[in-house]
C-alpha positions in Angstrom: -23.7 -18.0 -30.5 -22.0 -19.6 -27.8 -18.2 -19.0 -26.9 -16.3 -22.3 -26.0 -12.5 -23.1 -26.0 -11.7 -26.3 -27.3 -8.8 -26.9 -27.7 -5.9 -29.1 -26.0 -2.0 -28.5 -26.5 0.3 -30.0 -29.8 0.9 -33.5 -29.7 4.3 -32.6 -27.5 2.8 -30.5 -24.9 1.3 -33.1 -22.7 4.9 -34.6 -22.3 5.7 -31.5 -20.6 8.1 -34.2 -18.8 10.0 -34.7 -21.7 9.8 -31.1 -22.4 11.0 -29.5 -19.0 14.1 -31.6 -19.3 14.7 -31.2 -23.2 16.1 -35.1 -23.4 13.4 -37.1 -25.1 10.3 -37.1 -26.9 7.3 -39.6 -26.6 4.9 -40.7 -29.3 1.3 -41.0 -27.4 -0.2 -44.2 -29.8 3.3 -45.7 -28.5 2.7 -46.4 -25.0 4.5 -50.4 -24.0 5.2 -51.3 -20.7 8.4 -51.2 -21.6 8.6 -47.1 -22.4 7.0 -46.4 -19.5 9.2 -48.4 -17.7 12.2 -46.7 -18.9 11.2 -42.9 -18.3 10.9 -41.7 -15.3 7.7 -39.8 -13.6 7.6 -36.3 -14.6 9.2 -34.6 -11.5 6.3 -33.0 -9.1 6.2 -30.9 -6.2 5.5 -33.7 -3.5 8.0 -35.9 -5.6 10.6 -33.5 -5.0 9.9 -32.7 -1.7 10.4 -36.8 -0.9 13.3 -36.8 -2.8 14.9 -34.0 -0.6 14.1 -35.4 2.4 16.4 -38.3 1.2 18.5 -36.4 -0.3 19.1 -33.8 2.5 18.0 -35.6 6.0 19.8 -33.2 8.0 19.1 -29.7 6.0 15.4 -30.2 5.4 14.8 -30.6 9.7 16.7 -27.6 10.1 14.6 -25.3 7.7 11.6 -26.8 8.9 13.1 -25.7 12.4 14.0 -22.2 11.1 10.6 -22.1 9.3 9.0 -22.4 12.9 11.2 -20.3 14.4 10.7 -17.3 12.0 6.8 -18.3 12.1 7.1 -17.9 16.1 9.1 -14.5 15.5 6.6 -13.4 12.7 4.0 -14.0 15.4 5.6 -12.0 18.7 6.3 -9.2 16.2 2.3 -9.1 15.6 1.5 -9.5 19.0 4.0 -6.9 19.7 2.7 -4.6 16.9 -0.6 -4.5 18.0 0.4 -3.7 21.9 2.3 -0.9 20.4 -0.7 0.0 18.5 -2.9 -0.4 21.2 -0.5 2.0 23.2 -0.6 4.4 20.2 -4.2 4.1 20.2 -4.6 5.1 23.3 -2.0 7.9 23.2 -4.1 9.4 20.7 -7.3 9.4 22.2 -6.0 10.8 25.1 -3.9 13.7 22.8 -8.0 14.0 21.6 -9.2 14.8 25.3 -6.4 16.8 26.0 -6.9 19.1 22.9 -10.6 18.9 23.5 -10.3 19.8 27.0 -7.7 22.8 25.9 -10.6 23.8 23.3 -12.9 24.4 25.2 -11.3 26.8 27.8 -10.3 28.8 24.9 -13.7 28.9 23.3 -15.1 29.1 26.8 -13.6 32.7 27.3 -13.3 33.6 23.9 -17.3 34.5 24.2 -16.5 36.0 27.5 -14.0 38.1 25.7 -16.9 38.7 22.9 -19.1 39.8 25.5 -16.6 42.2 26.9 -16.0 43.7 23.5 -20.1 44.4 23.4 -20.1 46.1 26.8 -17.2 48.1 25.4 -18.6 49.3 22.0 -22.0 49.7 23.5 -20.9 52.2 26.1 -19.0 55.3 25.3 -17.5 54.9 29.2 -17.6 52.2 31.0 -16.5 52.9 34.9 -14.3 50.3 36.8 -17.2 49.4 38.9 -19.1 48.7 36.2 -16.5 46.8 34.4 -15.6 44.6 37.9 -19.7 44.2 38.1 -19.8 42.7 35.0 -16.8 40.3 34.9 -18.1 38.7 38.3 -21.6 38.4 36.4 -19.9 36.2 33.9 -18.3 34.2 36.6 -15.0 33.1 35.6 -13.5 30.1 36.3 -10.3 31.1 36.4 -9.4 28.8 38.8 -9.3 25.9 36.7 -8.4 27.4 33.4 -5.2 28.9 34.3 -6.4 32.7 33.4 -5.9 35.5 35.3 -9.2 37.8 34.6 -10.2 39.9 32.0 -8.7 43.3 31.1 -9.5 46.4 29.2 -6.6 48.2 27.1 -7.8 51.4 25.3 -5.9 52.1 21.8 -4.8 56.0 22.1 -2.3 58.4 20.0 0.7 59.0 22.3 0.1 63.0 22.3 -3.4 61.9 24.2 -1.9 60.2 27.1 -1.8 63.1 29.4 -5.9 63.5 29.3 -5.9 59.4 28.9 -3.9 59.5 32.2 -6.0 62.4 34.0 -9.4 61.0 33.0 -8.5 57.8 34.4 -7.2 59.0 37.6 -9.9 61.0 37.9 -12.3 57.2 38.6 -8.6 55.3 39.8 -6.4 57.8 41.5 -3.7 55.0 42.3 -3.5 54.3 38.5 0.4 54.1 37.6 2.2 56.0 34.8 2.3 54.6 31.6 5.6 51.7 31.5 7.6 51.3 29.2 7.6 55.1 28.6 6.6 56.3 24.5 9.6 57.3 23.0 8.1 59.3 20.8 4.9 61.3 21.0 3.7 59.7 17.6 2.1 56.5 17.3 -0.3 54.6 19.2 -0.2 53.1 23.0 -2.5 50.8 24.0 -2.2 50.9 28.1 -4.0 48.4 30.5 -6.8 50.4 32.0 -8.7 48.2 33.8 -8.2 44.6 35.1 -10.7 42.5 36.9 -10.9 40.4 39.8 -9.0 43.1 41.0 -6.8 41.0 42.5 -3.3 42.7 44.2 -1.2 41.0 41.7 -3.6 42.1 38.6 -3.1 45.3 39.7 0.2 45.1 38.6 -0.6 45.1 35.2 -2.3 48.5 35.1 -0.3 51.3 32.8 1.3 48.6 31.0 1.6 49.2 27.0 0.4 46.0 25.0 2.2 47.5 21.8 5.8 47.4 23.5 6.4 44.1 23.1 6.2 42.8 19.7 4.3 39.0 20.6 1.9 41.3 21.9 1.6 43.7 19.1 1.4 40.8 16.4 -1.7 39.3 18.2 -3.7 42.8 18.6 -2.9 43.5 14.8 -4.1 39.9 13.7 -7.4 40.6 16.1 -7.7 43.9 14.2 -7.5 42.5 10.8 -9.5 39.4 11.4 -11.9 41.1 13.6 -12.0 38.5 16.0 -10.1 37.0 18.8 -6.7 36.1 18.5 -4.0 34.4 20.5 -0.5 35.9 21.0 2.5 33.3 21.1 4.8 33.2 23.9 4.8 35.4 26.2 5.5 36.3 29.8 3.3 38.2 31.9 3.7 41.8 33.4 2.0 40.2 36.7 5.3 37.9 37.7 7.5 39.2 39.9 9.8 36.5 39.7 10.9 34.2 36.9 10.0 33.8 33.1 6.9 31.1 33.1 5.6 30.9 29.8 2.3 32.5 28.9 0.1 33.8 26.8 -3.0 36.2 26.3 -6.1 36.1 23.7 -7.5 39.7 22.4 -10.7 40.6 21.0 -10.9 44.3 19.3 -13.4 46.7 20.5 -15.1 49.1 17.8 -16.8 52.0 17.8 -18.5 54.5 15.8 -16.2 57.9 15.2 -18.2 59.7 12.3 -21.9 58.9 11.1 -21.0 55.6 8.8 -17.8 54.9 9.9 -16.0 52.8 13.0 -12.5 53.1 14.6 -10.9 50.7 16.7 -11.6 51.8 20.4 -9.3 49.3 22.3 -8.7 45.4 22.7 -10.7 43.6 25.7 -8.1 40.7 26.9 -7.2 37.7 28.6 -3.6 36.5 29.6 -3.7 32.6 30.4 -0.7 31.1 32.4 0.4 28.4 29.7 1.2 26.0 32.7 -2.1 25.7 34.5 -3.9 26.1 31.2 -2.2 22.9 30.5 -2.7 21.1 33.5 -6.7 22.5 34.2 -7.0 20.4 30.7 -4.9 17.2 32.0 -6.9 17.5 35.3 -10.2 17.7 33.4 -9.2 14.7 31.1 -7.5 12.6 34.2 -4.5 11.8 34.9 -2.7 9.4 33.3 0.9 7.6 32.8 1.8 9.9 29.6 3.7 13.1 29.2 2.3 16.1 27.6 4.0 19.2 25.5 2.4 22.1 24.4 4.4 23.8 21.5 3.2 26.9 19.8 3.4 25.7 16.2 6.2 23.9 15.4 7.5 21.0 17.7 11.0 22.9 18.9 12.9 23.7 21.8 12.8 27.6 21.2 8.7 27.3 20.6 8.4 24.8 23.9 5.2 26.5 26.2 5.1 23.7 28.7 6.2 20.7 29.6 5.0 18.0 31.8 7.6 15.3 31.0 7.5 11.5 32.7 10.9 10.7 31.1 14.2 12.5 30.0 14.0 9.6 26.8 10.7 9.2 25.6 10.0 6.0 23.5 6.6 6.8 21.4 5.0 10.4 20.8 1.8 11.1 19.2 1.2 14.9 18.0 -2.2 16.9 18.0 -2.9 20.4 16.5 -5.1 22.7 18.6 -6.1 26.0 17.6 -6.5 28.7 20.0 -8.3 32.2 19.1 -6.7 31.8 15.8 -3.4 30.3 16.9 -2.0 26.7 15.9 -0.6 25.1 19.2 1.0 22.1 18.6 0.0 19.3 21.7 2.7 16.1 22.0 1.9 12.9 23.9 4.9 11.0 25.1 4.9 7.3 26.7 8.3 6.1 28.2 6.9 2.8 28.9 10.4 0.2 28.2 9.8 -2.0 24.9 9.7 -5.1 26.6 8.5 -8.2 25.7 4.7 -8.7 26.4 3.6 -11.8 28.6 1.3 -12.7 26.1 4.7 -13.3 23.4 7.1 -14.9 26.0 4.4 -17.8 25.7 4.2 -17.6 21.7 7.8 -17.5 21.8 8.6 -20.3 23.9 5.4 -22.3 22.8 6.8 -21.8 18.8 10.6 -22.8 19.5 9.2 -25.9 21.4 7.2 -27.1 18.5 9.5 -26.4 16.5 12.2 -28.2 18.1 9.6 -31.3 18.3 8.5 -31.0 14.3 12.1 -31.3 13.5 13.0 -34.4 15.3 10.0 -36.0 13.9 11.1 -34.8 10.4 14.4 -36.2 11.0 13.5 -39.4 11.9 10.7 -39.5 8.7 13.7 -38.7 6.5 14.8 -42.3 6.9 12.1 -44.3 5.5 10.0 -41.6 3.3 11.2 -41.6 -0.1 11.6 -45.9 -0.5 7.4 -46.6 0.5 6.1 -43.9 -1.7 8.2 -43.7 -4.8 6.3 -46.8 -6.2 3.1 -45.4 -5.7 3.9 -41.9 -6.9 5.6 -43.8 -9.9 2.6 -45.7 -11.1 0.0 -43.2 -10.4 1.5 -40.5 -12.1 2.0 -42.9 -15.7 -1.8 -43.6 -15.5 -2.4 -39.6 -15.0 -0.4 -39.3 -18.0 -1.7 -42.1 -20.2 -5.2 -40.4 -19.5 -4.1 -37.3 -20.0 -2.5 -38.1 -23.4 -5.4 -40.2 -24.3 -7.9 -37.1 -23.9 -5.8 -34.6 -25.3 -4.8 -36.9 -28.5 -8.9 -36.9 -28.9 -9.5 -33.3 -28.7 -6.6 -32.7 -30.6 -8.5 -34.6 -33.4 -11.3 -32.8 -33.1 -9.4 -29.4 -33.2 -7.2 -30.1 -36.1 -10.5 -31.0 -38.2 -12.0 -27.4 -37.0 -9.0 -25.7 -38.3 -9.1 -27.9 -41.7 -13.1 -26.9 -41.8 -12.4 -23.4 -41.3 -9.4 -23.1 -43.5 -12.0 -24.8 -46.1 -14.6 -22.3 -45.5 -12.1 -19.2 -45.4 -10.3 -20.4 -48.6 -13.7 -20.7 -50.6 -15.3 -17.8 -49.2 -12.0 -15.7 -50.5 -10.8 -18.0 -54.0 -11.1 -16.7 -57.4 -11.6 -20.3 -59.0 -10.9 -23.3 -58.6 -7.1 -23.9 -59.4 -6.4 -20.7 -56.5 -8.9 -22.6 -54.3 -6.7 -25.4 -54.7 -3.1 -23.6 -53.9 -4.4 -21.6 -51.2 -6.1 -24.4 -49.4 -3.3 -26.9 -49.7 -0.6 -23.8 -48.4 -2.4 -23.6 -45.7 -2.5 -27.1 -44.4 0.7 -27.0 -44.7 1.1 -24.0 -42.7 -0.8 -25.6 -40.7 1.4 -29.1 -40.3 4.5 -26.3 -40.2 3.4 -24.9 -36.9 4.3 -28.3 -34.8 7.6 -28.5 -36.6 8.3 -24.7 -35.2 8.2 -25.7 -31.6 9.5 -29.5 -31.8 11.9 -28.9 -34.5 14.5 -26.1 -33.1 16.8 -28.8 -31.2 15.2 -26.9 -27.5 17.1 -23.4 -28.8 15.1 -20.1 -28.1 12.3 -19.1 -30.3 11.4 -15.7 -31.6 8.1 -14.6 -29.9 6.7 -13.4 -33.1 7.7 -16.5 -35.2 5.2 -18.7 -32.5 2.7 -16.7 -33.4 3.0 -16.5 -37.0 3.1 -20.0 -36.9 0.4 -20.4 -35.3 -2.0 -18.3 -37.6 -0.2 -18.2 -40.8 -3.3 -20.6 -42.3 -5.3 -17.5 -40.6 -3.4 -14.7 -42.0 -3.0 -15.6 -45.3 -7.0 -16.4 -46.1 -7.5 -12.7 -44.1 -5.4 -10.7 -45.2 -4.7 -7.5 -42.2 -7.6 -9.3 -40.1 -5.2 -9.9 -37.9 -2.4 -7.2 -36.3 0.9 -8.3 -35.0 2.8 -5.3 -32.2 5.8 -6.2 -30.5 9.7 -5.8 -30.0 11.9 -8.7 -31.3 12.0 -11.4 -28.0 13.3 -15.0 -27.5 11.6 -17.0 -25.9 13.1 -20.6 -24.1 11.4 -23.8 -25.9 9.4 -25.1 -23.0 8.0 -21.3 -22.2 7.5 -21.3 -26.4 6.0 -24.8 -26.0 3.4 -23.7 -23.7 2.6 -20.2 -25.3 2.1 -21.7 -28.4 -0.2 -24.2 -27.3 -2.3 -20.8 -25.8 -2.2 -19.1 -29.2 -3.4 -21.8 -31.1 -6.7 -21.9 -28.3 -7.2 -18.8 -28.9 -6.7 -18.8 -32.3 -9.0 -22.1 -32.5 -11.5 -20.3 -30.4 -11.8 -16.9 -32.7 -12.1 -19.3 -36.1 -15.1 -20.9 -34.4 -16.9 -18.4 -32.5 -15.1 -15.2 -32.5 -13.7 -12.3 -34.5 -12.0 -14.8 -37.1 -15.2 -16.6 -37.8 -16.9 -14.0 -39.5 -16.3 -11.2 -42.1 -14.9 -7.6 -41.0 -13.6 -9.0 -37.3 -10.0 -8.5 -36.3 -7.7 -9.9 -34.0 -4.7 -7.5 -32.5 -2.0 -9.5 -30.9 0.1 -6.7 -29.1 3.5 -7.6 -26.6 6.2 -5.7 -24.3 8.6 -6.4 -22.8 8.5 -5.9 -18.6 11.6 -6.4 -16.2 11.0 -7.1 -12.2 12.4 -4.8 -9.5 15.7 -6.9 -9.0 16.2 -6.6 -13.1 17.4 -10.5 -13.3 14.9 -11.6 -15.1 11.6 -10.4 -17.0 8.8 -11.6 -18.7 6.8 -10.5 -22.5 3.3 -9.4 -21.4 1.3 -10.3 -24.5 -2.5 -9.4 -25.3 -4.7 -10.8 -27.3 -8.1 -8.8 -28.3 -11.2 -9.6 -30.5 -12.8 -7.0 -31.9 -15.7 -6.8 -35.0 -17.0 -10.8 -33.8 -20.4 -11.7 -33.1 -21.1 -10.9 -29.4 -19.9 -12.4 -27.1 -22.4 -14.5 -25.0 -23.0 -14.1 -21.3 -23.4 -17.9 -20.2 -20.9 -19.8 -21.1 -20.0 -23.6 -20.9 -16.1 -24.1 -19.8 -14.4 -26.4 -22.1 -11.2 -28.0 -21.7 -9.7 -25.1 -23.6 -10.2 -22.8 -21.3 -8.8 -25.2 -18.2 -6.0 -25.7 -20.3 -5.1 -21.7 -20.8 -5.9 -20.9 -17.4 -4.2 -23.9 -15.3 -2.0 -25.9 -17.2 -0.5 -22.9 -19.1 -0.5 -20.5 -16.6 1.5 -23.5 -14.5 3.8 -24.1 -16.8 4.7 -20.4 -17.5 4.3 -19.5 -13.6 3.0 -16.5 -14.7 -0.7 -14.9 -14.4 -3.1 -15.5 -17.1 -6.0 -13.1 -17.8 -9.3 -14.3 -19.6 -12.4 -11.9 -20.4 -15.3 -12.4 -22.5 -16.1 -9.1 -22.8 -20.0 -8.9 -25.0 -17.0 -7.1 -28.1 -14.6 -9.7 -27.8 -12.7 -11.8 -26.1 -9.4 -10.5 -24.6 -6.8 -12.4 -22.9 -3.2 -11.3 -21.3 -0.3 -13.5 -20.7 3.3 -13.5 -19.7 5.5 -15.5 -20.4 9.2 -15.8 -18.6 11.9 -14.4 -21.0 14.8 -16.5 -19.2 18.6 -16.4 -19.6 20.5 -18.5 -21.6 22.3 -20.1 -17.9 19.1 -21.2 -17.0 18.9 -23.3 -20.1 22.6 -24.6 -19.6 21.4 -25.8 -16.4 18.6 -28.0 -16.9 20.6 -29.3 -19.8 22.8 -31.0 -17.1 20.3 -31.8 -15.1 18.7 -33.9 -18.1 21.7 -35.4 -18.5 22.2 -36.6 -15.0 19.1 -38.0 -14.8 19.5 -40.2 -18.0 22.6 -41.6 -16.9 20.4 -42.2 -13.3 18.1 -43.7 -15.5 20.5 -45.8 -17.4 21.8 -47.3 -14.0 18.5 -48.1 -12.7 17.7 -50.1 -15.6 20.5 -52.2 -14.7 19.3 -52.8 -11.4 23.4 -51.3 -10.5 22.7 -48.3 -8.2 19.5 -47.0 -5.9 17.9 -44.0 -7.1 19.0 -41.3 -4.0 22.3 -42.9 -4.4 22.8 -42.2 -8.1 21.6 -38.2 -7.5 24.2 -38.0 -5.1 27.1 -39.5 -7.2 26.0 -37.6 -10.1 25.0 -33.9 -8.5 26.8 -30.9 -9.3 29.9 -29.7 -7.6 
């Protein structure tokens, strides 16, 4: 079975110029020169733009001005936007290198450090040429990384530090005391015992205890736990002998076995890094370019700043990027202090746009004097034969529709009568019911209409030869008449649709009709979202020939309403969703004075007394 809409709109809805103004009503076999004459073309878009432009000859050169000009400023803003994003864009693929660069020093002696840490636990002593002839095998680039070498710290209980100290001198007799001194003879200590290059200022480093400060201490218990390398946070090293630049070191724990089946932690084999070079090795690797760059350790603060190399006191865009070192989330910021200046690229756009649209609105001003008189005719005459068309064809298919609706009232009343005398009643209250569902709309002087009582009216032949067959949902709404007009005319399509192919033309189908009420953001006005669904029909057939129905419900309705319309012939029934405007009462206050102006601009015409622009003048609205 095929599914076609065929229906058109009640005998009023094709005077939907009569209708939007609420003034006068047409009868379509009645259509003399002479009526025609005396209404006026239903008001279009391009009618009432022509009609401004005579109306308004100064205001509509200045929007179209203003509409230039904020097309022109639309325009430098993208342009604009997509240098900014451009500079973004390239602020983060250098953050990218930067972190990539800074990566791979970390990782790059995090498996020297590993290696360390397997000479360490391999060895039960490991002398300091030994240690020295294995850091220059790994060959360190500590040149361009910013560390200082690779050290050795031993984890002891405080009461061993005076064989710690002897043993050690025994191999380094210029090795220092322990600094800063154990307080207390429990505990551990965890002295630097060897350091290589063995560079003079490395040296300084020997004796020192990696548990006395606590940035120190946190990292070496994380490496413990974790049992891999792990970065410290800020930090300055024991190697300075001068100032407070920010560094910080990476340790990797060293175990060993201290019964058969068990391991103890034998010491931590370490790198300090200078955070500055570290920094700029990885800005030297990635080139040098015109952004600033911040290394944090985590957080972006002042307190948690590692280094700075700043290009401007006031930076205009940062981009952030998260590195991990050993373990440790640094936090890498990009900074560009280039001035937000117009591009050259907009200054042309800009000055291009307000020329042309300084040059539109002359040439608008000077159409404003001649437009409206040499196309009113026109638009007059060719709109009356659009509408004597369009009320011929729809007079036609309203034929044909009402004579479905009679056939299937026929065939629902017989299939459901008792005898012949119900037969009778039933089939003669519902061509009344029928007859009753024009009056609802035409006969309510233009006042709103409940939503409900439009669509009862529209399938009360329906409901009373099915029984529940069909469901009605819905909070109590009032609708305005043109909005019931046209929502109406879409019920009884649908309606006429199901009766002939769908869920109302066979036994056991249904038909729910469910609405809500929705409101929009600003909460001045809303709209009834209404669905209609088929369900228990025959099945819905894939090809489909559109019929004027279906034109009508999805252009001429969903004009008139302004609101979407939603059509699927789903293979269990067709469902369709509408809204329709729920308006306030002001709105119909106004277009009843607007009716009423343009009757009396009507009257004067006729009388050949006043020219159309002249009379909407006179007659508008304080």
């Amino acid at each position: 079975m095929r599914y076609q809409f065929g229906s058109g709109c009640d005998l009023s809805v094709p005077l939907c110029a009569a209708a939007r103004t609420g003034l006068y009503a047409i009868d379509p076999l009645d259509l003399s020169p002479e009526l025609v004459s005396a209404v006026p073309p239903p008001p279009t878009s391009s009618g009432r733009a022509r009609r401004w432009l005579v109306l308004y000859p100064r205001a509509i050169p200045l929007v179209i001005f203003l509409a230039l000009a904020a097309i022109t400023a639309l325009s430098v803003f993208a342009i604009e936007s997509n240098a900014r994003a451009r500079e973004r864009a390239l602020m983060r693929e250098y953050a990218q290198g930067v972190a990539a660069a800074l990566d791979r020093s970390g990782s790059g002696f995090t498996s020297y450090l590993r290696a360390g840490a397997a000479l360490f636990s391999s060895l039960e002593d490991v002398s300091p040429e030994t240690f020295d002839n294995f850091v220059r095998a790994l060959k360190l680039n500590t040149e361009y990384s910013g560390a200082e070498g690779i050290g050795w710290i031993p984890v002891l209980e405080a009461r061993d530090l005076p064989a710690f100290l002897a043993q050690t001198r025994a191999s380094q007799p210029a090795y220092p005391d322990i600094f800063p001194a154990p307080t207390s003879r429990t505990g551990r200590v965890a002295p630097v015992a060897m350091f290589a290059p063995a560079a003079p200022h490395n040296r300084r480093a020997l004796g020192y205890d990696m548990y006395s400060d606590p940035a120190r201490a946190a990292a070496m218990a994380e490496a413990e736990l974790t049992l891999r390398p792990a970065a410290s946070g800020r930090i300055v090293l024991v190697q300075e002998t001068s100032g407070t630049a920010p560094a910080f070191a990476i340790y990797m724990p060293v175990f060993r076995m201290s019964r058969p089946g068990e391991r103890g932690l034998a010491g931590f084999v370490y790198t300090p890094f200078r955070a500055r070079e570290f920094l700029d090795a990885a800005i030297d690797r990635q080139g040098q370019g015109r952004f600033g760059v911040r290394l944090y350790d985590g957080e972006v603060s002042t307190g948690h700043l590692l280094v700075a190399q700043s290009i401007s006191d006031a930076a205009k865009e940062t981009v952030e990027q998260e590195v991990t070192i050993a373990d440790r989330k640094l936090m890498l910021v990009i900074e560009s202090g280039n001035a937000q200046v117009l591009s050259p690229l907009s200054m042309v756009t800009l000055i291009f746009g307000l020329a042309l649209a300084s040059l539109l609105m002359l040439l608008a001003r000077l159409l404003t004097q001649q437009a409206f008189e040499d196309q009113a005719r026109l638009a007059f005459f060719e709109e009356q034969h659009s509408i004597r068309n369009s009320l011929t064809r729809e007079l036609n298919h309203r034929v044909k529709n009402t004579l479905a609706n009679v056939l299937s009232i026929l065939s629902l009343t017989r299939r459901r009568a008792s005898g012949l005398d119900d037969f009778a009643d039933s089939l003669e209250g519902r061509i009344r019911a029928l007859s009753a569902t024009h009056d609802l709309l035409t006969v309510t002087d233009w006042g709103t209409t409940p939503i409900r009582a439009v669509i009862e009216a529209e399938l009360q032949h329906f409901r009373s030869a099915l029984d529940d067959t069909i469901l009605l949902e819905g909070p109590e709404l009032e609708l305005a008449p043109n909005d019931a007009l046209s929502f109406g005319l879409a019920v009884h399509e649908l309606a006429t649709n199901a009766a002939k192919y769908g869920a109302l033309s066979v036994p056991g189908g249904q038909v729910t009709i469910r609405w809500h009420r929705g409101e929009d953001q600003s909460g001045e006005a809303g709209w009834a979202e209404v669905e209609w669904q088929e369900t228990g029909g025959p099945p819905v057939a894939t090809e489909r020939r559109r019929g004027f129905g279906t034109e009508l419900i999805e252009k001429v309705v969903a004009h008139e309403l302004r609101q979407p319309v939603t059509l699927d012939f789903a293979p269990t029934g067709v469902r369709c969703v509408l809204r329709v405007p729920v308006r306030r009462p002001a709105d119909f206050r106004i277009r009843e004075k607007d009716g009423e102006r343009r009757e009396v601009c009507i009257a004067r015409q006729r009388d050949r007394k006043i020219t159309k622009a002249a009379c909407f003048r006179r007659t508008a609205p304080d």
